[in-house]
C-alpha positions, 0 to 999 in steps of 0.5 A: 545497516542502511539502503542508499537511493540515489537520486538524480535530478531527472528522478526528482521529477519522476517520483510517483506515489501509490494511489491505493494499497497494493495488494500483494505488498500488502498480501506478503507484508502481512505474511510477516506482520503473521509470522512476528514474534511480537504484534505491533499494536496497529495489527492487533485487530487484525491477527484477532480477525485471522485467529477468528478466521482460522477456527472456521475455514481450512486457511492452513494449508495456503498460509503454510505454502505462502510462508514457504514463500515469503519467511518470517525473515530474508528474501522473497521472490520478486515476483510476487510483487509485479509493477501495476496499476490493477487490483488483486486481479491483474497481479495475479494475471501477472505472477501466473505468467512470469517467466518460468526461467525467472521464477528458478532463478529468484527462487534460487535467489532466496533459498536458505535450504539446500534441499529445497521443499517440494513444493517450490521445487515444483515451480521452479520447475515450471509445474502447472500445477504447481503454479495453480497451487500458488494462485489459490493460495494466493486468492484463498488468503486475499479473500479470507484475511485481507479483503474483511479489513479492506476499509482499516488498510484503505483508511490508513493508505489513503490518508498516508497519501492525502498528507504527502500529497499536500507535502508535495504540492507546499514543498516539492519533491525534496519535502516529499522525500524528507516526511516519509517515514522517521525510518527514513531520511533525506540526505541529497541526492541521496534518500537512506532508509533503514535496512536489513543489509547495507546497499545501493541502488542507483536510480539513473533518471528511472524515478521510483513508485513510492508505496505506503503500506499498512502492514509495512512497520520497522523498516521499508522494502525494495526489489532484490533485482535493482534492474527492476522498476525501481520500488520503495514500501513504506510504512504508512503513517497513522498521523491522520486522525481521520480514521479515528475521529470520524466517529465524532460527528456521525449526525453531522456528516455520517461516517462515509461522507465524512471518510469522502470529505477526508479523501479529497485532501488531494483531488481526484475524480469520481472514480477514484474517489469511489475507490479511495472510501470503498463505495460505488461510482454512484454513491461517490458522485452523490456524497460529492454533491452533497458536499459541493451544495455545502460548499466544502468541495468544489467540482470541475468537469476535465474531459469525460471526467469530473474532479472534486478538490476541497474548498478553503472551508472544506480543508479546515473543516477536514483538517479540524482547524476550526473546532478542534483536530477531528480529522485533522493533522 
């Protein structure tokens, strides 16, 4: 069975990808990585960490309502993955002000019980409470499961991004959309992906985000209302050796350092280069100098702020051309 998205050329020109992991597609991905019946081998550290986490907090009772939520297989509420571009912070400002009408109707929407459990009658029926349940549950797993393992999902998205970014700039759109995922195929105008149920949807000039996830395998996910900002998640590719190798030269660049140099494979600015290896604006700003004296990385002040990009040295040294694939492709 196959998801068909259709393409026009104005979509063509209005395709964005994820600068950094969502959070909640992160959050119910994982929900289902937790609830597989086998481990892929990429989340084996991870359930390793939710088993150590389990024998020493209470994390029993939010999985148990999150799962309520998002099953092992089926439908999930859309909106529990609203569009932003915050962190865990704004989409949890998000899914407490949905709408309660929305809310019934997609909890209906993904019903498998005639009698629904308690708990999710409650938010359907609009229960304060109840919405504040839910939102613990929601900030009580983050914290606990996802936020320890932040830098492994960051390394992994990141580097997913760096890749089709520079696909982007050397092919365009339509390269873009044909190294996605081996899950994924383009056929123009029309871009098929692997999927639980046969569908359509038609993009008519509202592009779509593209979002890389690392606790996404198998098959991508989209919205269930098509009249929703259009949405694809992806599994992230663990082709980059960057995560992997920067063990290897630990006395040359250091590990963080090393993770920068990675991370400028598409430019950006301080900021986000802070946000892309998971340290301070500060540090970010140091680490780029060091590189930019080294002539690895080139810095251009555009307004108030300033964006690094790699030199034609630093992206063969960060791509291993030189002496071997270290953090190369």
């Amino acid at each position: 069975m196959e998801l068909r998205i259709h393409f026009t050329a104005d979509d063509l020109t209005r395709i964005t990808v994820a600068p950094r992991p969502d959070p909640m597609w992160e959050l119910v991905n994982s929900l289902h990585a937790l609830q597989a019946r086998r481990t892929a081998p990429a989340h084996a550290p991870w359930l390793e960490h939710v088993r150590g986490r389990l024998a020493r907090s209470d994390l029993r009772e939010p999985i148990r309502l999150l799962t309520t939520l998002v099953p092992a297989r089926g439908r999930f509420p859309d909106f529990l993955t609203p569009p932003h571009k915050g962190g865990m912070e704004v989409a949890r400002d998000l899914i407490r002000s949905t709408p309660t009408d929305r809310v019934r109707a997609e909890l209906a929407a993904c019903r498998t019980q005639r009698t629904p459990p308690d708990r999710l009658r409650r938010l359907a029926e609009g229960d304060r409470t109840a919405r504040q349940e839910l939102d613990l549950a929601l900030t009580v797993y983050f914290r606990e499961l996802l936020v320890p393992q932040r830098q492994l999902i960051d390394d992994v998205v990141h580097s997913d991004r760096a890749h089709h970014s520079r696909d982007l700039l050397e092919g365009g759109a339509e390269r873009l959309l044909s190294t996605l995922s081996p899950c994924i195929r383009w056929e123009p105008p029309t871009l098929v992906a692997a999927y639980p149920r046969d569908g359509d949807l038609h993009l008519r000039g509202r592009g779509i985000s593209l979002i890389p996830s690392f606790f996404c395998t198998g098959r991508p996910i989209t919205l269930i209302d098509p009249g929703l900002p259009p949405v694809l998640v992806y599994p992230a590719s663990r082709r980059s050796g960057c995560t992997e190798t920067l063990d290897a030269l630990p006395e040359l660049l250091g590990r963080t350092r090393a993770m920068a140099l990675c991370a400028l494979a598409s430019p950006c600015s301080t900021g986000e280069l802070a946000v892309r290896i998971g340290v301070s604006i500060a540090s970010a700003s140091k680490h780029a100098s060091v590189l930019r004296k080294a002539r690895l990385v080139t810095s251009t002040r555009r307004g108030c702020e300033v964006v690094h990009a790699l030199t034609p040295l630093g992206r063969e040294v960060a791509q291993g051309r030189r002496r071997g694939s270290w953090c190369g492709e």
